[in-house]
VMD Tcl script that builds the backbone (N, CA, C; Angstrom):
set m [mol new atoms 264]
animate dup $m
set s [atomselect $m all]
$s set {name element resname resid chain x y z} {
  {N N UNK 1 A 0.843 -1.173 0.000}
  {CA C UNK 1 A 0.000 0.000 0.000}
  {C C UNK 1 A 0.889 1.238 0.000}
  {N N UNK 2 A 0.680 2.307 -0.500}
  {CA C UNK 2 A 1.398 2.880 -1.153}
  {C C UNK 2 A 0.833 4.589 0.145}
  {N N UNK 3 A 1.416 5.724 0.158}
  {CA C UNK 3 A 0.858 6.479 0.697}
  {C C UNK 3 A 0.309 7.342 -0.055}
  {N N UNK 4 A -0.300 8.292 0.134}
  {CA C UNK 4 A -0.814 9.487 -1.125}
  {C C UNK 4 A -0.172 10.906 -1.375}
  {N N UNK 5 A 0.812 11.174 -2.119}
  {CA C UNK 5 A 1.635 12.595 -1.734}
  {C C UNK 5 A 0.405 13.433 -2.208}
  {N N UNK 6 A 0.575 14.705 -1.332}
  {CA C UNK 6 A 0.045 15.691 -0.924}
  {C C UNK 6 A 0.256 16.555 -2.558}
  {N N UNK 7 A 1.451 16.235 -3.381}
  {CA C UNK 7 A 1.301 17.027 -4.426}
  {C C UNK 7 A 1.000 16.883 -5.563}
  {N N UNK 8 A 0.322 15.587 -5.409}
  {CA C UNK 8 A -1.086 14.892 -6.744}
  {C C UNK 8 A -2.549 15.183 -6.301}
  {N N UNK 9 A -2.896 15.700 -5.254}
  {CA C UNK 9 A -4.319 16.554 -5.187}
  {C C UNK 9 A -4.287 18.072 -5.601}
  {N N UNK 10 A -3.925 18.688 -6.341}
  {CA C UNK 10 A -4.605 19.985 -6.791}
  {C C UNK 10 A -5.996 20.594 -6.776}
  {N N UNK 11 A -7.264 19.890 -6.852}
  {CA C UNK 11 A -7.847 19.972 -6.278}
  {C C UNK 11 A -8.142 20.419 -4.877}
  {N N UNK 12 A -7.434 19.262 -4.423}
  {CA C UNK 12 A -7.626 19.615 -2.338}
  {C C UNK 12 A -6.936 20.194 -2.014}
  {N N UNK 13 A -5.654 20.998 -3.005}
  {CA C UNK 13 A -4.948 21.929 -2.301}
  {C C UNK 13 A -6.125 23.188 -2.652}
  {N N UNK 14 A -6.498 23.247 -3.286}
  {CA C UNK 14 A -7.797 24.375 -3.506}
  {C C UNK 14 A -8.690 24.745 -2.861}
  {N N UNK 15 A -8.867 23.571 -2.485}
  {CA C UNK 15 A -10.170 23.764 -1.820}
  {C C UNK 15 A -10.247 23.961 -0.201}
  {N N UNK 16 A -8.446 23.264 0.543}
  {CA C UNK 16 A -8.065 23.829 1.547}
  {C C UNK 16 A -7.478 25.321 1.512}
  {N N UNK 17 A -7.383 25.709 0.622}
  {CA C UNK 17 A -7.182 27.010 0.254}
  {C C UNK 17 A -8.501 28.389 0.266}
  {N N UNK 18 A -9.234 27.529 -0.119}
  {CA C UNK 18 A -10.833 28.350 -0.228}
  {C C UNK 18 A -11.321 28.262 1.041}
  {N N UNK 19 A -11.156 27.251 1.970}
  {CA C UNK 19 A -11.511 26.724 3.219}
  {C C UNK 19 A -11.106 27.875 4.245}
  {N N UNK 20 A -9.496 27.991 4.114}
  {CA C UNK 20 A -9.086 28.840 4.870}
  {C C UNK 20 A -9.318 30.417 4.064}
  {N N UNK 21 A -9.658 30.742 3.225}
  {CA C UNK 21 A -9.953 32.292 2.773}
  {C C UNK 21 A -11.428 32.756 4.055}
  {N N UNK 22 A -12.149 31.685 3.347}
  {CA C UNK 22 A -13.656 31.514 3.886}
  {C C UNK 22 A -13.215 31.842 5.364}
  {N N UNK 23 A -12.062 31.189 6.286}
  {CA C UNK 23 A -12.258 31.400 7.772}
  {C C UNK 23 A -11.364 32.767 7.777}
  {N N UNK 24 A -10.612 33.186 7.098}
  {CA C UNK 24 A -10.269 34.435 7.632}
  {C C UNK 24 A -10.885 35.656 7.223}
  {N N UNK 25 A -12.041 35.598 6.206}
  {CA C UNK 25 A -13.369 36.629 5.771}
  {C C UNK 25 A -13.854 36.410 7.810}
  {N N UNK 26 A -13.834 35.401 7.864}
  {CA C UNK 26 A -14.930 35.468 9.299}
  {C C UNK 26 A -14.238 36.171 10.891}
  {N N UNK 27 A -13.451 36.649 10.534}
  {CA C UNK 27 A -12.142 36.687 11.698}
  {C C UNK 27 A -12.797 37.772 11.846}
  {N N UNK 28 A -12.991 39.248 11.148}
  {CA C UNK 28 A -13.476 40.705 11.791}
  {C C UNK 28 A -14.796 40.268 12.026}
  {N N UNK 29 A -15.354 39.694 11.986}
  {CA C UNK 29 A -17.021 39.271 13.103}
  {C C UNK 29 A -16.601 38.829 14.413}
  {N N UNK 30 A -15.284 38.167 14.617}
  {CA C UNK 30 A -14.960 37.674 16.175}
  {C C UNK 30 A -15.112 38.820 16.588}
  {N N UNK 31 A -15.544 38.709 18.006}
  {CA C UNK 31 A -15.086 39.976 19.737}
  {C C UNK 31 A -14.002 40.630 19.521}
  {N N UNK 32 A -13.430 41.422 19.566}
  {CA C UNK 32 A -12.025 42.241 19.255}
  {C C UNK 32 A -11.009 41.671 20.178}
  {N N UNK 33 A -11.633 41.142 21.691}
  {CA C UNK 33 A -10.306 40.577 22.220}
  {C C UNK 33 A -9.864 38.832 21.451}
  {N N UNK 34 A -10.902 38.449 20.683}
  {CA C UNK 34 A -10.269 37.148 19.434}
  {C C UNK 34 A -9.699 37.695 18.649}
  {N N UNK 35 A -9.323 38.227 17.663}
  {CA C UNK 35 A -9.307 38.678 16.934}
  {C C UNK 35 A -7.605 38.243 16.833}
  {N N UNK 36 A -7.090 38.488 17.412}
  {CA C UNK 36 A -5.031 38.264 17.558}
  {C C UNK 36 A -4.841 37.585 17.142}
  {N N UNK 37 A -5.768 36.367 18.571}
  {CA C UNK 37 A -5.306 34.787 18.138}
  {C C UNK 37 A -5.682 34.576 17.219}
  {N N UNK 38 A -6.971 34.512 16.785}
  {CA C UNK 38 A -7.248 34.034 14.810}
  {C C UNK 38 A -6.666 34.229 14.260}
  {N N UNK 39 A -6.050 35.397 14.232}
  {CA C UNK 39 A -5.069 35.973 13.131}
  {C C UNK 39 A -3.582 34.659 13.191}
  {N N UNK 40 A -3.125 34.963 13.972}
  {CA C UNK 40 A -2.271 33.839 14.757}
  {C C UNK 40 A -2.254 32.531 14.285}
  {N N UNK 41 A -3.417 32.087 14.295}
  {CA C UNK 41 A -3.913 30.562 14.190}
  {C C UNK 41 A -3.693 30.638 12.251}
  {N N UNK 42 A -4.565 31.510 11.700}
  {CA C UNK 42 A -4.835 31.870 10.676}
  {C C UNK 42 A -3.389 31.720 9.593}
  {N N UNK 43 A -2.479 32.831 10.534}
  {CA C UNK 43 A -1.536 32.779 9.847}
  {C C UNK 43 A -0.213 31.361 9.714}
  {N N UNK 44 A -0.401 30.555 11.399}
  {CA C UNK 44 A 0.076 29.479 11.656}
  {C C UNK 44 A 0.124 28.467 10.808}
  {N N UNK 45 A -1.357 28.043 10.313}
  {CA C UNK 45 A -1.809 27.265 9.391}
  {C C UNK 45 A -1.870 27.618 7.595}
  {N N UNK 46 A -1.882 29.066 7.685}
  {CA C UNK 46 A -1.970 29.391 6.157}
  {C C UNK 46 A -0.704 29.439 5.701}
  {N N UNK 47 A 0.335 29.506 6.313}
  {CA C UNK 47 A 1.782 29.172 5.730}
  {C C UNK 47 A 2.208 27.767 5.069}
  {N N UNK 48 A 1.916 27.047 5.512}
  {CA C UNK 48 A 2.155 25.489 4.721}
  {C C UNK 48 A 1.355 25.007 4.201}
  {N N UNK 49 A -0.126 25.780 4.226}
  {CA C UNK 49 A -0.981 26.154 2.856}
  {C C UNK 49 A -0.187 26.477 1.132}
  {N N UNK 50 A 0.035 27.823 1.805}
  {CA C UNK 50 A 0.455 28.724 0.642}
  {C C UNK 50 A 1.532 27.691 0.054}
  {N N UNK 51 A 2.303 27.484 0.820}
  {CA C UNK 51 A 3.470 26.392 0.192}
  {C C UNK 51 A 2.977 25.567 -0.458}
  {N N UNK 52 A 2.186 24.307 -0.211}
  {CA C UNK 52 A 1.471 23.615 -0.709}
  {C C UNK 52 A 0.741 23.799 -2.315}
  {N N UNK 53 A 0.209 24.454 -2.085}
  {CA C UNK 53 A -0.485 25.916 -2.739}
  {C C UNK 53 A 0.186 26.243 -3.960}
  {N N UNK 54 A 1.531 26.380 -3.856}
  {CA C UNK 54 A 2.545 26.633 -4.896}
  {C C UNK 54 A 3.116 25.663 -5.283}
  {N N UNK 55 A 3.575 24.940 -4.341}
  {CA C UNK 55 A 4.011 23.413 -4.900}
  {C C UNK 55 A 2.957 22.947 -5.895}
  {N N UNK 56 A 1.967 22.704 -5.996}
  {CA C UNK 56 A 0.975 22.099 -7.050}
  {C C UNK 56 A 0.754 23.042 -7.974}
  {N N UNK 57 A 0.461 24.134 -7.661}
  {CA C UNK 57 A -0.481 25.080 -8.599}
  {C C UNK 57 A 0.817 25.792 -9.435}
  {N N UNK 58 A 2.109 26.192 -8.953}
  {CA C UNK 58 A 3.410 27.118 -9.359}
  {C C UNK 58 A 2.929 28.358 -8.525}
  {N N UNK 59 A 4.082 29.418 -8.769}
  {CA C UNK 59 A 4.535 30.139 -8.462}
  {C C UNK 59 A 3.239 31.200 -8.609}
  {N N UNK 60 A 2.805 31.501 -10.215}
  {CA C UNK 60 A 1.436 32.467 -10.153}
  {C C UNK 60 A 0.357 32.397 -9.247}
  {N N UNK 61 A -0.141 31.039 -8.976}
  {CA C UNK 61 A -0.824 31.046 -8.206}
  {C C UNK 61 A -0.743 31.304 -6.720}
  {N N UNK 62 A 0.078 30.983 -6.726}
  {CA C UNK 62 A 0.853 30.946 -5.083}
  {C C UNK 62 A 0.672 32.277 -4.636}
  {N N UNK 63 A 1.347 33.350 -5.741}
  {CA C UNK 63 A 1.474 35.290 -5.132}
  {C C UNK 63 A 0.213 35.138 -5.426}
  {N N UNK 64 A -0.712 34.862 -6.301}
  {CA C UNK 64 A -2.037 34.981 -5.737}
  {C C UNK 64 A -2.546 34.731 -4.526}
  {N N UNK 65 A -2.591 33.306 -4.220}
  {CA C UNK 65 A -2.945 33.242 -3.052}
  {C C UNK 65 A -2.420 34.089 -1.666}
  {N N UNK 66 A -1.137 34.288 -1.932}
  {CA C UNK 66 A -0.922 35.156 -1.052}
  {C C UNK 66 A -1.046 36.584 -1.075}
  {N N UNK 67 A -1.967 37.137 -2.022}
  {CA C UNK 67 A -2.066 38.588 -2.035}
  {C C UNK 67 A -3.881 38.308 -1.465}
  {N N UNK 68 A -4.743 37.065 -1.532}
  {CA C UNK 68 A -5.613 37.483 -1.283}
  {C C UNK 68 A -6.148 37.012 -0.002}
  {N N UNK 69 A -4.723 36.311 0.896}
  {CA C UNK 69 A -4.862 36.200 2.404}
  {C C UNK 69 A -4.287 37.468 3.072}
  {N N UNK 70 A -3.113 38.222 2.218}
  {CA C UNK 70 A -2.929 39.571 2.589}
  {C C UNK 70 A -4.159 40.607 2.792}
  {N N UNK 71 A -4.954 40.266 1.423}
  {CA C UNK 71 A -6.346 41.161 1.706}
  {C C UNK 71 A -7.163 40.549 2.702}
  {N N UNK 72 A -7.461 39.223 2.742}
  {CA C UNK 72 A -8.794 38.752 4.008}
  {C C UNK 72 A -7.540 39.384 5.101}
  {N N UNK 73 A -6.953 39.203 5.787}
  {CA C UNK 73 A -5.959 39.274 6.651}
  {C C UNK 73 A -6.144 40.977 7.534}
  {N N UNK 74 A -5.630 41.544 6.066}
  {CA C UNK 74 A -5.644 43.167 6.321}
  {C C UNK 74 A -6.904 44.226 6.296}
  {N N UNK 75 A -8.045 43.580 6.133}
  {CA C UNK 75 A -9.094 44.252 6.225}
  {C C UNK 75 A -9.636 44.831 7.663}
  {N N UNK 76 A -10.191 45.804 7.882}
  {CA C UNK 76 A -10.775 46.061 9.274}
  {C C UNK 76 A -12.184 45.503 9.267}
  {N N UNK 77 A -12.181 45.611 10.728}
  {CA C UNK 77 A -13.458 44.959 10.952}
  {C C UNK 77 A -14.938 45.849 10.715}
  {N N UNK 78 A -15.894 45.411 10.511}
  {CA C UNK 78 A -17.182 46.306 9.972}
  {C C UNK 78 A -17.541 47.212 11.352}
  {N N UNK 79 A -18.087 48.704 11.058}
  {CA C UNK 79 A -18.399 48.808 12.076}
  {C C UNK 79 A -19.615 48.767 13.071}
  {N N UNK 80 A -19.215 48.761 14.400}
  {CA C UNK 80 A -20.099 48.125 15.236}
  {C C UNK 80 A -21.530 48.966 15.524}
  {N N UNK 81 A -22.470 48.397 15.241}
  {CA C UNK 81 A -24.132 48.815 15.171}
  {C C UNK 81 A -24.573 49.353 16.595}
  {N N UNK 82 A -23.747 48.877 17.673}
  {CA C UNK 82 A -24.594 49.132 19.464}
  {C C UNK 82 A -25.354 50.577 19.645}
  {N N UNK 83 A -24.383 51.082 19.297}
  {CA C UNK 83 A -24.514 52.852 19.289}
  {C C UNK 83 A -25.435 53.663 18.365}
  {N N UNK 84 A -25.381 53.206 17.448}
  {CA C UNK 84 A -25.857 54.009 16.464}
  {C C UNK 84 A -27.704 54.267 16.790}
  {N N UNK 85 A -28.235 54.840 16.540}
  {CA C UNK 85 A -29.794 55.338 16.708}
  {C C UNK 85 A -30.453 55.237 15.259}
  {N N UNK 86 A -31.443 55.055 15.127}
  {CA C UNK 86 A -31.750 55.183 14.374}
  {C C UNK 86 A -32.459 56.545 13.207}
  {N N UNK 87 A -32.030 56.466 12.333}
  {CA C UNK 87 A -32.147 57.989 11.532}
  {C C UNK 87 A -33.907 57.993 11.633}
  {N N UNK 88 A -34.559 58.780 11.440}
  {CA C UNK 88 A -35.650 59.578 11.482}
  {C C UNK 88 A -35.984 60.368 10.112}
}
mol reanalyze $m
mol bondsrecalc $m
mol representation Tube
mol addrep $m
């Protein structure tokens, strides 16, 4: 029995790729005191992504992917509704 290298799914490197975009869109909805660690976690795990990522896909894809975890990453969070009144 043979094992399965990680760099004959292109596919599932994709789609763990889309997986993790999807969780770091969700990171500015956490509480502001989460917010670090996700990032943290986020970035922990999206590094041997991106590698991955490039290993299958090359190099274009790869600065892609990493320009558009730079953007989920670097976005601020929406702002918060508590305060606001309503217009009239």
């Amino acid at each position: 029995m043979t094992a399965i290298q990680l760099s004959t799914l292109p596919l599932t490197a994709a789609a763990v790729t889309g997986v993790w975009l999807c969780l770091a869109c969700l990171v500015p909805l956490l509480a502001p005191r989460w917010r670090p660690r996700a990032n943290w976690c986020l970035v922990t795990f999206g590094v041997p992504i991106l590698g991955w990522l490039t290993l299958v896909w090359g190099p274009g894809i790869g600065v892609l992917g990493f320009a558009l975890g730079l953007l989920a990453l670097g976005r601020r969070p929406p702002p918060s509704r508590a305060g606001r009144r309503p217009q009239t």
